[in-house]
Biopython code that builds the backbone (N, CA, C, O; Angstrom):
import numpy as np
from Bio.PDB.StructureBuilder import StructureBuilder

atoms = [
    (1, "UNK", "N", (0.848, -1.164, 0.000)),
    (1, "UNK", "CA", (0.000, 0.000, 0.000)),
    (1, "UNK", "C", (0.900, 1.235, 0.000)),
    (1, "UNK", "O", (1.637, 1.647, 0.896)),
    (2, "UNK", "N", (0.670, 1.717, -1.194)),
    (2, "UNK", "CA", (1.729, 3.655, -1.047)),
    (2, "UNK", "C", (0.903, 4.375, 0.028)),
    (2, "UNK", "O", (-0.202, 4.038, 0.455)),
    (3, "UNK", "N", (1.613, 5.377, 0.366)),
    (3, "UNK", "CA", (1.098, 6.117, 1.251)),
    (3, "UNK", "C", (0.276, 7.376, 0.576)),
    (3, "UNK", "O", (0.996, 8.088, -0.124)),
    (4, "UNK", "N", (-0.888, 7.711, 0.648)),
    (4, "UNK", "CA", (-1.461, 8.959, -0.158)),
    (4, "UNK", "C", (-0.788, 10.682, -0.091)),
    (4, "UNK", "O", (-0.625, 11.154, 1.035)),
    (5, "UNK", "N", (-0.599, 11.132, -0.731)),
    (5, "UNK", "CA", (-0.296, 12.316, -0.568)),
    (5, "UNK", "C", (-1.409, 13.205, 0.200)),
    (5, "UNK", "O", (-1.948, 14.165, -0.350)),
    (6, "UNK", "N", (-1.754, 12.723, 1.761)),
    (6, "UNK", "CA", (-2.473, 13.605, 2.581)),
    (6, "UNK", "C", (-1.865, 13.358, 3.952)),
    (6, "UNK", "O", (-1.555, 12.301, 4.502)),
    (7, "UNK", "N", (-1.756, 14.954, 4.457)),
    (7, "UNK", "CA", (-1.277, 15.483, 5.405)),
    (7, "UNK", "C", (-2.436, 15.312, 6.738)),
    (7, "UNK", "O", (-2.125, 16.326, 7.363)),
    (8, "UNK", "N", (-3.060, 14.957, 7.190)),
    (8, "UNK", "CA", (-3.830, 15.293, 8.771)),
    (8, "UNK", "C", (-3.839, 16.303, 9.177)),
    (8, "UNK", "O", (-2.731, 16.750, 8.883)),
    (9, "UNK", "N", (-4.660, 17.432, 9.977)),
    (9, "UNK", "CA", (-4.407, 18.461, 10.721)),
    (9, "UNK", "C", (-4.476, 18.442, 12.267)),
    (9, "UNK", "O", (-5.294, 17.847, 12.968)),
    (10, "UNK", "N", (-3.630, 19.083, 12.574)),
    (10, "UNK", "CA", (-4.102, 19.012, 14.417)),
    (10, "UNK", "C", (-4.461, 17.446, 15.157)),
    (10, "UNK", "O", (-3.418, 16.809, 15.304)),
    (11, "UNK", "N", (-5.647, 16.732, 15.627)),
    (11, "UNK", "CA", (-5.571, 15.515, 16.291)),
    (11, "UNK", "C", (-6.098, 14.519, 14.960)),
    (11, "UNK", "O", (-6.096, 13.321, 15.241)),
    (12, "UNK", "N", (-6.484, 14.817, 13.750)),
    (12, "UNK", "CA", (-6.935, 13.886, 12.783)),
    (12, "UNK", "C", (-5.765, 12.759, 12.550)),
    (12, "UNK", "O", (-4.574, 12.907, 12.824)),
    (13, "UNK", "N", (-6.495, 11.392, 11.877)),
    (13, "UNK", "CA", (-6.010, 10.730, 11.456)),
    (13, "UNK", "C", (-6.271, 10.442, 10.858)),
    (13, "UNK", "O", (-7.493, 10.498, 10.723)),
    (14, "UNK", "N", (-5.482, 9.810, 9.818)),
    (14, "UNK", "CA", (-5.846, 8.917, 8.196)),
    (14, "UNK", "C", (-5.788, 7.650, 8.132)),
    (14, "UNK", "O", (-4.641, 7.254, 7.929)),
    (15, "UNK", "N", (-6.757, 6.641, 8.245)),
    (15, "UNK", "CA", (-7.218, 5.292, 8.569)),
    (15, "UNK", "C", (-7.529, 4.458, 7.130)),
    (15, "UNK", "O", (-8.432, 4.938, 6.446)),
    (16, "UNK", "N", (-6.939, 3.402, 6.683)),
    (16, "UNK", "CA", (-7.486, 2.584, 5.732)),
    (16, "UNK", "C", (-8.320, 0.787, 6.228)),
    (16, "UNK", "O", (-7.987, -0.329, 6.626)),
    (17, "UNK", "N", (-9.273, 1.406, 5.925)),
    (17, "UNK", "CA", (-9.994, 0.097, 6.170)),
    (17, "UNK", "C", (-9.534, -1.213, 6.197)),
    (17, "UNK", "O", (-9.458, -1.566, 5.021)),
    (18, "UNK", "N", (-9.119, -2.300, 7.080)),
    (18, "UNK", "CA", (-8.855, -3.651, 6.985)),
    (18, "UNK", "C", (-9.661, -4.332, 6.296)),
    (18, "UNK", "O", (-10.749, -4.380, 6.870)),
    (19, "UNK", "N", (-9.651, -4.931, 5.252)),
    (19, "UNK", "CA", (-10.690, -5.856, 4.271)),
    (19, "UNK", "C", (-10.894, -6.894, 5.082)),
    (19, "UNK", "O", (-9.870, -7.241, 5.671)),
    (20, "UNK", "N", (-11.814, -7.490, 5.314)),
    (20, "UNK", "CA", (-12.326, -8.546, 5.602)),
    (20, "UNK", "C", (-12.645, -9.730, 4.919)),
    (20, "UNK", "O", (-13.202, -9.448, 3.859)),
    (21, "UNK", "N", (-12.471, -11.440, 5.157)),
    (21, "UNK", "CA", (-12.464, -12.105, 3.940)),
    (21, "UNK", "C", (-14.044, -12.040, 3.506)),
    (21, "UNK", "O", (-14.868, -11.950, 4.415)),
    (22, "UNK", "N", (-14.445, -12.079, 2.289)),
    (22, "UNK", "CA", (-16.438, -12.492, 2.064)),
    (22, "UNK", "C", (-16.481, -13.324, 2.590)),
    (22, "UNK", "O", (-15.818, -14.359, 2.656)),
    (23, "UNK", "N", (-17.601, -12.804, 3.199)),
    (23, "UNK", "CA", (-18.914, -13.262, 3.978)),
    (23, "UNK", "C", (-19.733, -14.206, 3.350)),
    (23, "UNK", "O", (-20.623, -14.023, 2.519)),
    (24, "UNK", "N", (-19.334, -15.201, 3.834)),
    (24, "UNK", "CA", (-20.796, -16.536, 2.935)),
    (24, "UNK", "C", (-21.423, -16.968, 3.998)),
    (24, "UNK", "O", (-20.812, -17.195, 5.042)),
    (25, "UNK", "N", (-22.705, -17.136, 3.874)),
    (25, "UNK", "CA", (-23.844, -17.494, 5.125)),
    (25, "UNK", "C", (-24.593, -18.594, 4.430)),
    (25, "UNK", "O", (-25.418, -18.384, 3.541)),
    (26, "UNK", "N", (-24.196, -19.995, 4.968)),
    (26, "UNK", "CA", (-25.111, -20.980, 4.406)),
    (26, "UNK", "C", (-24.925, -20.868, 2.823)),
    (26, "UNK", "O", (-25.886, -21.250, 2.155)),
    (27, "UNK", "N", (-24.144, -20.536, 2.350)),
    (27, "UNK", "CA", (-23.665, -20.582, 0.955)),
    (27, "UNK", "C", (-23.826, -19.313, -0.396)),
    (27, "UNK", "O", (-23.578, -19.042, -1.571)),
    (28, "UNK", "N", (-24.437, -18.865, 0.864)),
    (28, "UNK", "CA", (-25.299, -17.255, 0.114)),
    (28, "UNK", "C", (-23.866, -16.700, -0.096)),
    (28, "UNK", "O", (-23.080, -17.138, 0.744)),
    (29, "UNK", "N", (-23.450, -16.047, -0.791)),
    (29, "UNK", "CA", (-22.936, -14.821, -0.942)),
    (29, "UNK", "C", (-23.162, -13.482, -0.452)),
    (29, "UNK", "O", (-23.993, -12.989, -1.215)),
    (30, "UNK", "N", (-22.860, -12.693, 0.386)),
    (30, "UNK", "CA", (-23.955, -10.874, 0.865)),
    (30, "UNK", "C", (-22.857, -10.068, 0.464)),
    (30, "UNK", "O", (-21.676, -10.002, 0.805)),
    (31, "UNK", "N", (-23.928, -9.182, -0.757)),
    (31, "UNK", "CA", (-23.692, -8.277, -1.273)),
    (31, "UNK", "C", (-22.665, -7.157, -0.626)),
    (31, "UNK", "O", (-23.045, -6.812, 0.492)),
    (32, "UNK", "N", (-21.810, -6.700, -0.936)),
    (32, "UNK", "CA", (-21.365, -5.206, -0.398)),
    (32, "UNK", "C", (-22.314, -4.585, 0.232)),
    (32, "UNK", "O", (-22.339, -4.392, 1.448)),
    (33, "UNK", "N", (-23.296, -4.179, -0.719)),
    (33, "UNK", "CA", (-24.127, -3.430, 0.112)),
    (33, "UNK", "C", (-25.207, -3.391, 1.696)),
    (33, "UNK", "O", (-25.774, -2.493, 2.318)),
    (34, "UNK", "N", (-25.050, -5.123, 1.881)),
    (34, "UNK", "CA", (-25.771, -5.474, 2.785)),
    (34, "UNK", "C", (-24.822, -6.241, 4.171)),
    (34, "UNK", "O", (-25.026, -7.092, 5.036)),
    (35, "UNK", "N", (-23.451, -5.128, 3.632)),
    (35, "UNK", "CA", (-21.907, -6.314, 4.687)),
    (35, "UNK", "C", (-22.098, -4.652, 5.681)),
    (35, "UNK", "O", (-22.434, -3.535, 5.288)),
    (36, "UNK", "N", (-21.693, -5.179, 7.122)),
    (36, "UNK", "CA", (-21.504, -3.645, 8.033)),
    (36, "UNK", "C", (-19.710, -3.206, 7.876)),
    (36, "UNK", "O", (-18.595, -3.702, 7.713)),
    (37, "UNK", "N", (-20.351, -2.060, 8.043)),
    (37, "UNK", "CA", (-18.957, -1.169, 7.868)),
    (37, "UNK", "C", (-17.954, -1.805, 8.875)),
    (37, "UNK", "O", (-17.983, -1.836, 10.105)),
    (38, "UNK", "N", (-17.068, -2.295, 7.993)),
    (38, "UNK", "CA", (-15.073, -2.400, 8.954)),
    (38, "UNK", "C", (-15.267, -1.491, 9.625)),
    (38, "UNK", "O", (-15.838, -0.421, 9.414)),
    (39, "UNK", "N", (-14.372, -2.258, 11.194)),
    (39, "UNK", "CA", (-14.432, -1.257, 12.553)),
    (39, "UNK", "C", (-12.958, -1.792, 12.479)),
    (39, "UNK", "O", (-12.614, -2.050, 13.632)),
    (40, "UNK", "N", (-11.982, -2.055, 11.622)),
    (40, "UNK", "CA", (-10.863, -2.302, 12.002)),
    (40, "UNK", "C", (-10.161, -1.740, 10.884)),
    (40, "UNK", "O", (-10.339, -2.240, 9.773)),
    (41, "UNK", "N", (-9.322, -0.687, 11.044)),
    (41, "UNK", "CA", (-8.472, 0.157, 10.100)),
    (41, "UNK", "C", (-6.890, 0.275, 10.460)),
    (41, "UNK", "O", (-6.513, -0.182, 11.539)),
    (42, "UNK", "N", (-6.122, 0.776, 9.729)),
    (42, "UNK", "CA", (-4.702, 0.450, 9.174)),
    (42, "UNK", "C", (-4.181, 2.278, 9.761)),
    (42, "UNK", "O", (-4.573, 3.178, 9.018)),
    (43, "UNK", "N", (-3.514, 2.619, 10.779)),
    (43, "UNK", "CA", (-3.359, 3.648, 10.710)),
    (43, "UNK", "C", (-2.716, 4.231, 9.750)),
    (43, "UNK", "O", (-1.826, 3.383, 9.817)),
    (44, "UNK", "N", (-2.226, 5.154, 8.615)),
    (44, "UNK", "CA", (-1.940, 5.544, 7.529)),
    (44, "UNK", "C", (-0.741, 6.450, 7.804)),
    (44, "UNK", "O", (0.472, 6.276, 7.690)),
    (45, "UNK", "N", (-1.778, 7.860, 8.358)),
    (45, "UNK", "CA", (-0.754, 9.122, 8.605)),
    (45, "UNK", "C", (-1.445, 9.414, 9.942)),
    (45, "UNK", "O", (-2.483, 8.876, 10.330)),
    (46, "UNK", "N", (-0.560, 10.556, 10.747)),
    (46, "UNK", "CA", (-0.900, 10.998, 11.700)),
    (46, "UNK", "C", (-1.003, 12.865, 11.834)),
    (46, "UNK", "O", (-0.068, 13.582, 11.479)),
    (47, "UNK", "N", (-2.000, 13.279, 12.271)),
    (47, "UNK", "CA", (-1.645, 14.827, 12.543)),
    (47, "UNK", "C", (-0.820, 15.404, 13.009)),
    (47, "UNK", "O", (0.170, 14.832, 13.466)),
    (48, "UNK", "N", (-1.007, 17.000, 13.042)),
    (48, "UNK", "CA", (0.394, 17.661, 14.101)),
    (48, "UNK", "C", (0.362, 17.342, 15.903)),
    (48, "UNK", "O", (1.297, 17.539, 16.678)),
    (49, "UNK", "N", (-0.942, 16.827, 16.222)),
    (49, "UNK", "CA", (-1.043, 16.466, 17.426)),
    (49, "UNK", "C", (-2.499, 17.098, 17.909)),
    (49, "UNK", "O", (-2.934, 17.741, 16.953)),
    (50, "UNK", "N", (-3.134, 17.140, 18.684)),
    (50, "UNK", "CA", (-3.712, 18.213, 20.230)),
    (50, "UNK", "C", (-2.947, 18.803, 20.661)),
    (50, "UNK", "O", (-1.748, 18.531, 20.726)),
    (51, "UNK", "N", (-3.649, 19.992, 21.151)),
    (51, "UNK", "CA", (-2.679, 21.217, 22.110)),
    (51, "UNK", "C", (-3.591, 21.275, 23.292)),
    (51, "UNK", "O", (-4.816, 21.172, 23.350)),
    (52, "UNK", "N", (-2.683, 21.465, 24.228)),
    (52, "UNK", "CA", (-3.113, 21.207, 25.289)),
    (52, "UNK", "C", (-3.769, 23.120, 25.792)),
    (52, "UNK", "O", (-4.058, 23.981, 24.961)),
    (53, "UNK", "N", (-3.820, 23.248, 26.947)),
    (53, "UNK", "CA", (-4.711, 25.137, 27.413)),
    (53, "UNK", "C", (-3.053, 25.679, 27.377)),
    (53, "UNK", "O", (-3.041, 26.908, 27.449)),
    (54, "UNK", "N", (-1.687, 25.104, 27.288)),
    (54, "UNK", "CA", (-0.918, 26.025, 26.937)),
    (54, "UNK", "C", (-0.292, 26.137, 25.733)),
    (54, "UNK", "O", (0.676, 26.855, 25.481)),
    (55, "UNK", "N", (-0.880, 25.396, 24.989)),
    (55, "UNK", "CA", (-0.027, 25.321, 23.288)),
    (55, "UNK", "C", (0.564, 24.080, 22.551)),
    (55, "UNK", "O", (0.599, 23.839, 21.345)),
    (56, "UNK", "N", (0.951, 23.470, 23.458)),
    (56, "UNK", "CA", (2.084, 22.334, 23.571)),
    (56, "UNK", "C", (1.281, 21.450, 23.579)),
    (56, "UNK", "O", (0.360, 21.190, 24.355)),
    (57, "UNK", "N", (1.905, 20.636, 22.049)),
    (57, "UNK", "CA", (1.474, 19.876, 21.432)),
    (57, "UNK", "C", (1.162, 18.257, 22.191)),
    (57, "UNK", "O", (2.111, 17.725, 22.767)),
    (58, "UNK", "N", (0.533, 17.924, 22.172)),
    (58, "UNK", "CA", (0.310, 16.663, 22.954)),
    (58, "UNK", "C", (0.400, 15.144, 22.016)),
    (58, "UNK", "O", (-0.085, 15.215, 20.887)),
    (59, "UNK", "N", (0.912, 13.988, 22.385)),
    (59, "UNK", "CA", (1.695, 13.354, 21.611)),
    (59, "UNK", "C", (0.741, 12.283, 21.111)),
    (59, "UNK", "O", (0.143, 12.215, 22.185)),
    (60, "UNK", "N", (0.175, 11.482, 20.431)),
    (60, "UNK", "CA", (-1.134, 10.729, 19.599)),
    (60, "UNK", "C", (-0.392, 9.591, 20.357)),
    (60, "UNK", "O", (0.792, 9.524, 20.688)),
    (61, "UNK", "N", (-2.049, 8.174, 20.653)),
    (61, "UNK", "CA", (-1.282, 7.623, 21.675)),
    (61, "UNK", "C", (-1.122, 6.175, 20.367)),
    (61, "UNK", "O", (-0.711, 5.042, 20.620)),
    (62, "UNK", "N", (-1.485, 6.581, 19.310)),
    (62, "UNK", "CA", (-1.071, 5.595, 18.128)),
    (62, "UNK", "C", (-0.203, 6.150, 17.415)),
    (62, "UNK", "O", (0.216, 7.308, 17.406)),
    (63, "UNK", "N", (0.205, 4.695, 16.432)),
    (63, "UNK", "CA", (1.714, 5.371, 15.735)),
    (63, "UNK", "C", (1.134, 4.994, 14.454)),
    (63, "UNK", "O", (-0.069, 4.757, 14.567)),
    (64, "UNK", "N", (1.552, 4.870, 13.372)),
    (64, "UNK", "CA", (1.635, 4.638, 11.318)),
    (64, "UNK", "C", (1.741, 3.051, 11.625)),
    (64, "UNK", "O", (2.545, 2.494, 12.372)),
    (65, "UNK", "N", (1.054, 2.666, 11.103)),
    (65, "UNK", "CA", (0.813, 0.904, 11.343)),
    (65, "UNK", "C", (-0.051, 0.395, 11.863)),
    (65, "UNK", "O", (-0.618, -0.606, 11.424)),
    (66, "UNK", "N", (-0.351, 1.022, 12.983)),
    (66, "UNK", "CA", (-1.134, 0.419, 14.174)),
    (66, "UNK", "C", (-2.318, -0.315, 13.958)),
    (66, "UNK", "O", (-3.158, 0.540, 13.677)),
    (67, "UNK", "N", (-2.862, -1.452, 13.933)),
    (67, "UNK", "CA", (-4.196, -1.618, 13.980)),
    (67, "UNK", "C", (-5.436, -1.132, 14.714)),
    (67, "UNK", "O", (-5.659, -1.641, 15.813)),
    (68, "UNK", "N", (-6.105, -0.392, 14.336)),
    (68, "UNK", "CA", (-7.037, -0.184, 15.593)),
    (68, "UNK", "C", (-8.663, -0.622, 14.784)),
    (68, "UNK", "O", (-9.075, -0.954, 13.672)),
    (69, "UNK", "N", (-9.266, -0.325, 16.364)),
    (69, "UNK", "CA", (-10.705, -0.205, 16.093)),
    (69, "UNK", "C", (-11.185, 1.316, 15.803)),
    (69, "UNK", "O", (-10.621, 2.286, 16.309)),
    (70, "UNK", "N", (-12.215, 1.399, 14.988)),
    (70, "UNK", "CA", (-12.625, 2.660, 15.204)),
    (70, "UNK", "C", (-14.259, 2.934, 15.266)),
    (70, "UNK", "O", (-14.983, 1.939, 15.254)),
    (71, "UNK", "N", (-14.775, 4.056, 15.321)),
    (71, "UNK", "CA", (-15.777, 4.680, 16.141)),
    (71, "UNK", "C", (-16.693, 3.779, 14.492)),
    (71, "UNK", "O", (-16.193, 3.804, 13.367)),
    (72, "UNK", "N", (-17.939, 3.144, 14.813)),
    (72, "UNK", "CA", (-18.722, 2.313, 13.201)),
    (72, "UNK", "C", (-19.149, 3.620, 12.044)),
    (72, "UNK", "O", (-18.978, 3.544, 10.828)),
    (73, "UNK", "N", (-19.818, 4.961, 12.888)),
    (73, "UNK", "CA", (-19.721, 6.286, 11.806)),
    (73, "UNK", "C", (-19.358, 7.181, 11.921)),
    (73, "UNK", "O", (-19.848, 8.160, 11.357)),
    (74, "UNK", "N", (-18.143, 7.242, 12.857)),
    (74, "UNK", "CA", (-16.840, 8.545, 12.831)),
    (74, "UNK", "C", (-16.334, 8.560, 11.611)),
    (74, "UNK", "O", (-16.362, 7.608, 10.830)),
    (75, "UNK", "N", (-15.727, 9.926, 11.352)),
    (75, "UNK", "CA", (-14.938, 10.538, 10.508)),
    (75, "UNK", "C", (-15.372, 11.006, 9.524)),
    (75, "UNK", "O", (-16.455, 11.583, 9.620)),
    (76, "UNK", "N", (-14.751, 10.945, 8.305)),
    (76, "UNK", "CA", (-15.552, 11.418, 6.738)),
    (76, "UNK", "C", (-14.314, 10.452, 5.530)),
    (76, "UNK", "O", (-13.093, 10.428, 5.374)),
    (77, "UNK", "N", (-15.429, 9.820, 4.944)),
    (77, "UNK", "CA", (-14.581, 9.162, 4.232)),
    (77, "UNK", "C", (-13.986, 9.627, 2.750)),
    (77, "UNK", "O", (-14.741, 9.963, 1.838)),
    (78, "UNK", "N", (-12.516, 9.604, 2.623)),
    (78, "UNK", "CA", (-11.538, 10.294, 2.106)),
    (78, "UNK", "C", (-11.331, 9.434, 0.418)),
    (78, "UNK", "O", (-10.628, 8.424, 0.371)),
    (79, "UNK", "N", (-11.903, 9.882, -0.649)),
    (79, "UNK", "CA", (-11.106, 8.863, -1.780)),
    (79, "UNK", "C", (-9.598, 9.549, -2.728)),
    (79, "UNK", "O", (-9.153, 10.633, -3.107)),
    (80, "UNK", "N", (-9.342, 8.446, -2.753)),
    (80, "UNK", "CA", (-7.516, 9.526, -3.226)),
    (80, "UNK", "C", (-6.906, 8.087, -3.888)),
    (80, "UNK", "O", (-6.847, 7.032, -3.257)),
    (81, "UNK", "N", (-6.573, 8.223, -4.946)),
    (81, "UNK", "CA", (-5.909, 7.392, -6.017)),
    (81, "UNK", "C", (-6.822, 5.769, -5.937)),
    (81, "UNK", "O", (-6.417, 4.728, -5.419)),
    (82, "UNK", "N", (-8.142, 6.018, -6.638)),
    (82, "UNK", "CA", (-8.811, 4.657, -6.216)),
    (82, "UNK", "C", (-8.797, 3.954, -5.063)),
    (82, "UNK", "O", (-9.234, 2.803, -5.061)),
    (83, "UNK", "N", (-8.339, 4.486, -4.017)),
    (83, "UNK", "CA", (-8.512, 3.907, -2.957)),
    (83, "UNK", "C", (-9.198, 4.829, -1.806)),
    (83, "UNK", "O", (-8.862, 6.010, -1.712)),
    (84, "UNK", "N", (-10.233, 4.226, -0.876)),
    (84, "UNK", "CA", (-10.756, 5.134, 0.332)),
    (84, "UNK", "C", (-10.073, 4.919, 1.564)),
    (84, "UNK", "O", (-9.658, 3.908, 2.131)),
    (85, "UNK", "N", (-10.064, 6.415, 1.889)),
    (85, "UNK", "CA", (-9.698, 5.908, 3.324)),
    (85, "UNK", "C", (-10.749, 6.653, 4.364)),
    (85, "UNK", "O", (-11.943, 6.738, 4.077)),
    (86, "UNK", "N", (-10.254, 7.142, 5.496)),
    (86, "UNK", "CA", (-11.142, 7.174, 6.107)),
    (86, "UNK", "C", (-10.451, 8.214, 7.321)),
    (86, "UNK", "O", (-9.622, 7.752, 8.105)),
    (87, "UNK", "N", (-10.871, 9.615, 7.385)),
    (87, "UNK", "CA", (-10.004, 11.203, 7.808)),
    (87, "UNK", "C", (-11.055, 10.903, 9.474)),
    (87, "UNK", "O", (-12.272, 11.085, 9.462)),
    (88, "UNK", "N", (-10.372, 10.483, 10.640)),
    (88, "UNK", "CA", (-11.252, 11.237, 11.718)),
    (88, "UNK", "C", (-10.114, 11.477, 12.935)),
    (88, "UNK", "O", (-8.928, 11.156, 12.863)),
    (89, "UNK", "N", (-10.759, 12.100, 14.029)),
    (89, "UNK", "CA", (-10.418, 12.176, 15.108)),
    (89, "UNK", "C", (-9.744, 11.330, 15.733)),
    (89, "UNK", "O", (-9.801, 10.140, 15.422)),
    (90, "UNK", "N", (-8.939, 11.798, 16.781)),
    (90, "UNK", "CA", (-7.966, 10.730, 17.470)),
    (90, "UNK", "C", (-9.204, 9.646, 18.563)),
    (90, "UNK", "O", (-9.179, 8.450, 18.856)),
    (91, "UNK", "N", (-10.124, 10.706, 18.891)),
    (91, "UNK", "CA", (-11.277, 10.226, 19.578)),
    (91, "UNK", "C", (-12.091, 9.497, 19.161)),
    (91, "UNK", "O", (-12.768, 8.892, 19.992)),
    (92, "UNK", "N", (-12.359, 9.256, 17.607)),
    (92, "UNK", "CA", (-12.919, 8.227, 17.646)),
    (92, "UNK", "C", (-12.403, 7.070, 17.144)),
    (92, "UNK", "O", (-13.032, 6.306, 16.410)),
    (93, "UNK", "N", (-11.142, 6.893, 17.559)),
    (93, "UNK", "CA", (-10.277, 5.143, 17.866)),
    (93, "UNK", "C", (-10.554, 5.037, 19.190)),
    (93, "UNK", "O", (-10.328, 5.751, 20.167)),
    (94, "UNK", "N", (-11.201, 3.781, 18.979)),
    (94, "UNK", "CA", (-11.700, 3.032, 20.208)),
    (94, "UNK", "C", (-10.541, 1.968, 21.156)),
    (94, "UNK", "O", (-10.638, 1.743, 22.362)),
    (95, "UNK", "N", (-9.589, 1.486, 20.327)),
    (95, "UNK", "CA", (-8.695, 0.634, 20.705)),
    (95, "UNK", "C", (-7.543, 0.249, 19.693)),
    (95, "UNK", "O", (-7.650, 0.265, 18.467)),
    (96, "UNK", "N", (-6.659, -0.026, 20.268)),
    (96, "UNK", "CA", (-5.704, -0.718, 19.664)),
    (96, "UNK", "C", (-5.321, -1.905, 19.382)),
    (96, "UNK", "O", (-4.992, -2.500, 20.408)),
    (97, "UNK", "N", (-5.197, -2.625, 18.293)),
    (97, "UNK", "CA", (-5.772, -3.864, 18.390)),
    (97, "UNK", "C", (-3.969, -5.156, 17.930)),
    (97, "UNK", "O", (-3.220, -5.265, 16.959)),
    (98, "UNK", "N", (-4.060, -5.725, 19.110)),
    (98, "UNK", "CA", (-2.274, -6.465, 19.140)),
    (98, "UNK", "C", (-1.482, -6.351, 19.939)),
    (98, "UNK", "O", (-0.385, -6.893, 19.803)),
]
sb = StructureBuilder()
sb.init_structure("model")
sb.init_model(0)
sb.init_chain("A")
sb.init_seg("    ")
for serial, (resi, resn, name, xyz) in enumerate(atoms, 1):
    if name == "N":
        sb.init_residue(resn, " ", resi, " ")
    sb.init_atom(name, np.array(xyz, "f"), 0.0, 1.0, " ", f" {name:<3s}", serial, name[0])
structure = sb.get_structure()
């Protein structure tokens, strides 16, 4: 996976969805449209941080790699060279996952 040419601002992060293998139920196949949104994403990039009431930048408690969980309809989803990702808050990663 290249890395996209996008920067984060302030506490945002840039998340790519973990694919999941298809879903077969009793032999059915389910559509994309009827699979729930990945709660498990690829951390990408990271922002300049949070500032704390004196300025000073406060340090993200994930790093570029990380697996996490994230919030099921946080953020806003980002498309950039055929691929989506997914722009939110440090707040809505729920966990770290490993």
């Amino acid at each position: 996976m290249s890395k996209p040419n996008i920067t984060p601002l302030g506490d945002r992060v840039l998340v790519k969805a973990v694919e999941e293998d298809e879903q077969v139920k009793g032999g059915i196949i389910i559509p994309d449209s009827a699979k729930e949104k990945p709660q498990q994403a690829e951390i990408v990039a990271l922002g300049t941080g949070k500032q704390d009431d004196d300025g000073n930048a406060q340090d993200f408690q994930v790093k570029v790699g990380d697996v996490v969980l994230v919030s099921k309809y946080g953020g806003t989803e980002v498309k950039f060279d055929d691929e989506v990702y997914q722009l939110l808050r440090e707040d809505d990663i729920l966990g770290i996952i490993g």
